[in-house]
C-alpha positions in Angstrom: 26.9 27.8 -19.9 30.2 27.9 -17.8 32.3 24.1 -18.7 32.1 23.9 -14.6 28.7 24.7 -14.7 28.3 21.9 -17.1 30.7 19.3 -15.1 28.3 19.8 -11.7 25.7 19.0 -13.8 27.3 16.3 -15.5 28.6 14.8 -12.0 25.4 15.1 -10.4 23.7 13.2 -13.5 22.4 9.7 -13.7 20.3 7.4 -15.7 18.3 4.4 -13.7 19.3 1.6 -16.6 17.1 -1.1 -15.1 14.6 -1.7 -12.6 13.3 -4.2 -10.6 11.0 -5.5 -7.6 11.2 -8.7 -5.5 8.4 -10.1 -3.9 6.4 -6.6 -4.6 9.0 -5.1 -1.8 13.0 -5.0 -2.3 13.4 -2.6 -5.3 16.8 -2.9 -7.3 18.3 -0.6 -9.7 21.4 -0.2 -11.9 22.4 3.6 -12.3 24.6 4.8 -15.2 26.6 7.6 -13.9 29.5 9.7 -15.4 31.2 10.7 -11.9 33.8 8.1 -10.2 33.7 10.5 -7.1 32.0 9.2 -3.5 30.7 12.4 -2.7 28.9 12.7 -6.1 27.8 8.8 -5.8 26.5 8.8 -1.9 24.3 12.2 -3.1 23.0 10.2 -6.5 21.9 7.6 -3.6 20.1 9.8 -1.6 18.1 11.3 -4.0 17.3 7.8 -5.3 16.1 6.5 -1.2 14.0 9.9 -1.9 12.3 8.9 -5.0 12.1 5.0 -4.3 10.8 5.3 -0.3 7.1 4.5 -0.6 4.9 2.3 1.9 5.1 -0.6 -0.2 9.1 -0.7 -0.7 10.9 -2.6 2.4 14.3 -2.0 1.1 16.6 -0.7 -2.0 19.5 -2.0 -3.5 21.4 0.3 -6.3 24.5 -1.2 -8.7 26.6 1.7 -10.1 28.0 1.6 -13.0 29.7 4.2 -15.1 28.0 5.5 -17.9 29.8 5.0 -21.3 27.2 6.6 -23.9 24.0 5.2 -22.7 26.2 1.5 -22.4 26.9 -0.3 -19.0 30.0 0.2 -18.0 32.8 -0.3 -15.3 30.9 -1.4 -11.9 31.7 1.5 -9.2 29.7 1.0 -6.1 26.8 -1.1 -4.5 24.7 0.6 -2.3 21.7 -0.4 0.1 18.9 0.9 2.7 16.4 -1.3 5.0 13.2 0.5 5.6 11.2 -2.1 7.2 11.8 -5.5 9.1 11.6 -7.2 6.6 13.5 -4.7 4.4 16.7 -5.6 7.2 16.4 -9.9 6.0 16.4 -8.5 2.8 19.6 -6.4 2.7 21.1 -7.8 6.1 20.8 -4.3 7.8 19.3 -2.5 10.5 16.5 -0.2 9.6 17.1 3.0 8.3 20.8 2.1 8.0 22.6 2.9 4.5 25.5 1.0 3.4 27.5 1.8 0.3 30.7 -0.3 -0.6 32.4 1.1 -3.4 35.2 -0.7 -5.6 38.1 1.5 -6.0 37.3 4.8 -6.0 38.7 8.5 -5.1 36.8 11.2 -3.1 
């Protein structure tokens, strides 16, 4: 394999650290991930809203943090989706409305 073959994958690669549910309906989860670029963060969250949307799930809240060998490290970014009504209390958005604040980092 080509070394920028193996940094795509590498950017594009995350482990889900911890997860947990609220009230059976506001899923949250800390994601390791080796990238500190937005792009490669705001696609990491859209495949997560993909694989965490189901009809019992109102809303999703995601901590980044970087990867350091399967350790928690730096925090990067905090992201969040409403799904429901009650998913929009939950997360203080409107439905269907992403939000992803991030804490210092490049494109």
């Amino acid at each position: 394999m080509k070394i920028n073959q193996i940094n795509q994958k590498q950017k594009a690669a995350y482990t889900i650290a911890s997860k947990s549910t609220l009230d059976g309906s506001q899923t949250f989860l800390r994601v390791l991930v080796f990238s500190h670029n937005k792009e490669d963060i705001e696609q990491i969250f859209k495949k997560l809203q993909k694989s965490e949307k189901n009809e019992r799930t109102d809303s999703l809240f995601v901590r980044f943090n970087v990867d350091n060998g399967g350790e928690i490290g730096e925090f990067i970014a905090n992201a969040k989706i409403a799904w429901t009504l009650k998913g929009e209390e939950q997360v203080d958005l409107k439905k269907d409305q992403e939000k992803i604040e991030f804490n210092n980092l490049s494109n």
